[in-house]
C-alpha positions in Angstrom: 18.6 -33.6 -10.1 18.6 -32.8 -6.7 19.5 -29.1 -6.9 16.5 -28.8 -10.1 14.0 -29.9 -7.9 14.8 -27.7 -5.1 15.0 -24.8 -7.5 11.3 -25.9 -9.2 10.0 -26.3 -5.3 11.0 -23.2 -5.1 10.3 -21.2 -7.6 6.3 -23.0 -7.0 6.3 -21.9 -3.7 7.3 -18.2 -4.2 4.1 -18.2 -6.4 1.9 -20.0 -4.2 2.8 -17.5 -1.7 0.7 -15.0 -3.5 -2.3 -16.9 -3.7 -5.3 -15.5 -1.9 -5.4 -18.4 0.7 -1.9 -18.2 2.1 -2.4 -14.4 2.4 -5.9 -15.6 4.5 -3.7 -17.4 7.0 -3.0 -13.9 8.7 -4.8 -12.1 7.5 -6.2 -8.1 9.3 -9.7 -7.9 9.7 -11.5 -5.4 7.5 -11.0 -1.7 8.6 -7.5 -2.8 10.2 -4.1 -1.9 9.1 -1.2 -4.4 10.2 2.1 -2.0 10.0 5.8 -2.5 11.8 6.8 0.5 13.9 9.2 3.0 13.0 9.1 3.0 9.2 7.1 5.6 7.3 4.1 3.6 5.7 1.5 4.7 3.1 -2.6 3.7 3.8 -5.2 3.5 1.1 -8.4 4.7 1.7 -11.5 5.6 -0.8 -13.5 7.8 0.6 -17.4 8.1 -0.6 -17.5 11.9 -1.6 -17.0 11.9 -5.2 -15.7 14.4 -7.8 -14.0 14.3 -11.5 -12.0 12.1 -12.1 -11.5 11.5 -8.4 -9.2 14.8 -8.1 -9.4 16.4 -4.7 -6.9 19.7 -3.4 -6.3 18.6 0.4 -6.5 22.0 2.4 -6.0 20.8 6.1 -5.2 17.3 7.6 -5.5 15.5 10.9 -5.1 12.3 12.7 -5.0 11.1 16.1 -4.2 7.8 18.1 -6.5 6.8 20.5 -3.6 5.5 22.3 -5.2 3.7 25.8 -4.1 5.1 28.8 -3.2 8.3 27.3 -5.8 11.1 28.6 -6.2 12.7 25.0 -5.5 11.4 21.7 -1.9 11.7 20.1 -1.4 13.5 16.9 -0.1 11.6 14.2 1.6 13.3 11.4 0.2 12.4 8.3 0.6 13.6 4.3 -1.9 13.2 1.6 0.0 12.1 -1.8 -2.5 12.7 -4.0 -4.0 16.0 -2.6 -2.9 18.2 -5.7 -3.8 21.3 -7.8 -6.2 19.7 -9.9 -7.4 23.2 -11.6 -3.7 22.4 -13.6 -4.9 18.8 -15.1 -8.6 20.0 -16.0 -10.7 22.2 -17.1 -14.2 21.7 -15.8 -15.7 23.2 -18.5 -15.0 20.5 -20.7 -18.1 18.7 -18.7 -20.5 19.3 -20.9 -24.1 18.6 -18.4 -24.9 17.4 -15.4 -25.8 14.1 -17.2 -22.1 13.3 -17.3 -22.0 13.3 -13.8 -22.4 9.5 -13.5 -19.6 8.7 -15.7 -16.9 11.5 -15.1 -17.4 11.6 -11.3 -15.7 8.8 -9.1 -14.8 8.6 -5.8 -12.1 10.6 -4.3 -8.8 7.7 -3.5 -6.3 8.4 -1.0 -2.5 7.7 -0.2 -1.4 9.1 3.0 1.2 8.6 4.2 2.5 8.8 8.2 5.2 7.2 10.2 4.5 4.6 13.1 5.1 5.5 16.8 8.3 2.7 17.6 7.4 2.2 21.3 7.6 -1.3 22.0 4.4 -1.1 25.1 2.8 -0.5 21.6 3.5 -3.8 19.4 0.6 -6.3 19.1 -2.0 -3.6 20.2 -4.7 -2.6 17.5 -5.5 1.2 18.2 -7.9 3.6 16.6 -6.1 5.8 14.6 -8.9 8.6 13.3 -8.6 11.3 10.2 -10.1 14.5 9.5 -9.4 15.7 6.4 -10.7 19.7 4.7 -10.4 19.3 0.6 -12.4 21.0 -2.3 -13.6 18.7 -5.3 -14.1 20.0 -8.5 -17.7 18.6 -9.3 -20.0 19.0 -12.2 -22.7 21.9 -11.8 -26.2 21.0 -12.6 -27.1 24.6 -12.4 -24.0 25.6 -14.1 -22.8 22.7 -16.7 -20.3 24.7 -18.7 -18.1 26.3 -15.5 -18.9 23.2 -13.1 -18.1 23.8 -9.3 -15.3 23.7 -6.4 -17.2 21.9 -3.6 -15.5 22.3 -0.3 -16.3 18.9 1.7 -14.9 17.4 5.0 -14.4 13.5 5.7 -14.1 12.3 8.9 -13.5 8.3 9.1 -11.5 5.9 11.7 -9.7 2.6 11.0 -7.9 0.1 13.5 -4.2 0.4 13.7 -2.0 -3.0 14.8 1.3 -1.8 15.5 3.8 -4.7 15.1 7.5 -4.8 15.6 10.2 -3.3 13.1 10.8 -5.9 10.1 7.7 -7.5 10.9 6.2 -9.6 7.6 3.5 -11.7 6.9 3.5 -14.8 6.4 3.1 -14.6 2.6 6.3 -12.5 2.3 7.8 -14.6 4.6 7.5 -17.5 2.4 7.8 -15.9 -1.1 11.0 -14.1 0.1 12.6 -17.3 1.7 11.6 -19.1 -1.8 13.0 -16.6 -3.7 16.4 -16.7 -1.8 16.4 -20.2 -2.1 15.7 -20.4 -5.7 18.4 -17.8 -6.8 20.9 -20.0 -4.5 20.2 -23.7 -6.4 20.4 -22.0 -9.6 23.7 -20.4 -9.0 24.7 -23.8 -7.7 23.5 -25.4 -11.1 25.2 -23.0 -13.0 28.6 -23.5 -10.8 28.4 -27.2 -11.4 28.3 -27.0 -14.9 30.8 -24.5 -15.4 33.1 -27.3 -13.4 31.9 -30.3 -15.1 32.8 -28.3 -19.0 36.4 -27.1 -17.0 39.2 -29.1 -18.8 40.8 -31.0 -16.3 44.9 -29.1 -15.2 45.8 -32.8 -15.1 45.1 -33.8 -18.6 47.9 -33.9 -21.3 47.4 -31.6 -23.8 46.6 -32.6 -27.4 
């Protein structure tokens, strides 16, 4: 009984640990990404230019830590996942008026992805880490319905960066990966003790 109830404890608490207030225990505040150093790590950003179906072509990108101390900002490498030859999934044409614009047009979503300076005079500071980012948008043409339109457009935008340590987690994955572990262990356990208990005994006589 005791190894069922730790397994159902456990399995409870790897769910709980997904729940929205346990994430609020540490929670970033808004416009700040919490990463660990050293790993490469993708950010999520949706940016308010809009185009079809949120397809952008990324032409040129950029991105600087405003590192304190440091006399000029350090460039931070940085690739744009989604940037892609969208002239090969649509056709704009197929817009029919500008009408459409409302409902074909969304926001343009970025991945991007860059790796994080591992210096440990860096972990626990929150830095501004700022993007400048050259794309063209496909758009739908009020003068021009049937052909539509490449827009070049520029965003500019800056965030908060907390560097933390390699392997850091929060404390939601903390607890849902500790629960997890300690689920798969009590059920291997119940498993093993009932593979013992249905064991004939080597002592026994045979029959």
């Amino acid at each position: 009984m005791l190894l069922i109830g730790l397994f159902l404890l456990s399995v409870v608490a790897a769910g709980l640990s997904f729940s929205r207030w346990v994430k609020r225990l540490d929670q970033p505040p808004a416009g700040t990404y919490r990463l660990p150093a050293g790993d490469e790590r993708t950010l999520f950003f949706k940016l308010s230019q809009k185009s079809i179906k949120g397809l952008h072509r990324t032409n040129n990108i950029r991105a600087h830590l405003g590192i304190p101390g440091e006399a000029a900002p350090r460039a931070l490498t940085v690739r744009d996942t989604t940037s892609g030859e969208w002239e090969k999934k649509i056709k704009i044409a197929q817009f029919i008026g500008a009408s459409q614009a409302a409902s074909v047009e969304n926001n343009v979503v970025l991945l991007l992805e860059t790796r994080i300076p591992d210096e440990p005079a860096l972990y626990g500071q929150t830095i501004p880490l700022t993007f400048d980012l050259d794309m063209i948008l496909p758009r739908v043409d009020e003068g021009n319905p049937k052909a539509g339109r490449e827009e070049p457009a520029r965003a500019n935008w800056t965030c908060q960066l907390q560097i933390m340590p390699p392997g850091y987690a929060r404390i939601y994955q903390r607890v849902g990966r500790i629960s997890l572990i300690t689920a798969g262990t009590a059920l291997a356990l119940i498993f093993l003790r009932e593979l013992l208990r249905k064991k004939p005994s080597a002592s026994a006589p045979p029959a």
